[in-house]
N, C-alpha and C positions, 0 to 999 in steps of 0.2 A: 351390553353396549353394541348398537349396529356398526355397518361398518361407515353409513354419516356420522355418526357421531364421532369416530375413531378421528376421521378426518378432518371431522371441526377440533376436538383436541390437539393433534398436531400441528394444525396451521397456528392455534392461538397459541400453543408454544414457542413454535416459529416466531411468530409476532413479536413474541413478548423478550424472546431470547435477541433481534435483530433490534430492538427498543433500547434495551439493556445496552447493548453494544456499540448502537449509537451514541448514547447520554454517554457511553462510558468514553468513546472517542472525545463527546465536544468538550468531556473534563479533561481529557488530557491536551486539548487544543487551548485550551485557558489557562493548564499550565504551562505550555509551551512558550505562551504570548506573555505569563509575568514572568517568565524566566529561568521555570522551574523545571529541568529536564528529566531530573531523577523522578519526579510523581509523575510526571506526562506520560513515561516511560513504564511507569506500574499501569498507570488508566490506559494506556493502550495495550499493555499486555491482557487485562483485565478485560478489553475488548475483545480481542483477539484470542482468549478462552470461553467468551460467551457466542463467538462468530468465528469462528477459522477464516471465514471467506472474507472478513472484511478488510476490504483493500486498502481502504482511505487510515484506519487501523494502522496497516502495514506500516503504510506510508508514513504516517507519524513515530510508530517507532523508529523507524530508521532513522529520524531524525533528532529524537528527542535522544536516543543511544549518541549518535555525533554531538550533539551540543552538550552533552553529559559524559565526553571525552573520552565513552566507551567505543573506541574504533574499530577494533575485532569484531564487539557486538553487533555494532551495527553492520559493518560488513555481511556477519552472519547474517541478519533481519533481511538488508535488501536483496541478500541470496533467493530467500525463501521466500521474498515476496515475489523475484523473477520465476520462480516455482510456480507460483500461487498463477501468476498471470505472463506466460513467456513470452506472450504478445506484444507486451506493452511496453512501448517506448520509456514513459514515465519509469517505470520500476526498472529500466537496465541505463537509466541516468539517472535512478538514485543510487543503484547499483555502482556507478561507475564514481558519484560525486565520495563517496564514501569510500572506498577502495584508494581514491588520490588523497584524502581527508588519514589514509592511513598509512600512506606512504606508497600505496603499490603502483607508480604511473603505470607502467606497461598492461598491465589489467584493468585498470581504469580508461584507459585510451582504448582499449577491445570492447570494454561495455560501454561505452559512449559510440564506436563505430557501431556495434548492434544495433544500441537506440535511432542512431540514424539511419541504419536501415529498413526497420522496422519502419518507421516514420515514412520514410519514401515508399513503401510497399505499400502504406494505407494510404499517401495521396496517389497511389496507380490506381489503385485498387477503391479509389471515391466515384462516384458520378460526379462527370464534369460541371464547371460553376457556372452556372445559366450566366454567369456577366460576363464570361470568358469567350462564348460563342457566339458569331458572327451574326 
């Protein structure tokens, strides 16, 4: 096997494995929406052993653990999705909605001030809104 070949093997891995991870999200986005936290909560995990990286994954674990009255867990989840991405506004206010969801204000009020910092760092940090300029 060349080494094109090798690299068309990996990628249609890739492919197949980021395919996977998806359907396996939008099942647990469908379980989320009839009401089913505890399966949403498997098909994202199931996501997120065929993709570590997928965010949107993340995302829904951490929620589908909250609606599923798992609080710790999900605490744990949105931990590691601010791992996964420390950037991001979104995962250190799901960070923080979960954390209050579990009692802890004072930590949850810390990752909500992150979130908005972060947020304010990315509108400094945009090219200005052409409707904004004179």
């Amino acid at each position: 096997m060349g080494a094109g070949s090798a690299l068309m093997l990996i990628t249609a891995v890739t492919a197949n494995e980021s395919k996977s991870a998806d359907s396996l999200c939008e099942q647990g986005l469908e379980f989320l929406s009839a009401g089913n936290a505890a399966e949403a909560a498997r098909a994202f995990r199931a996501a997120i052993a065929a993709d570590p990286g997928h965010v949107e994954a993340h995302h829904g674990l951490v929620r589908a653990l909250r609606d599923a009255g798992q609080l710790n867990q999900s605490v744990a989840a949105a931990m590691a999705l601010t791992v996964l991405t420390p950037e991001d506004p979104l995962a250190h206010t799901a960070l923080s909605i979960s954390l209050q969801a579990a009692g802890h204000v004072p930590q949850a009020e810390a990752a909500a001030a992150r979130a908005r910092i972060l947020e304010w760092k990315a509108q400094l940090n945009a090219p200005p809104d052409e409707a904004s300029l004179p």
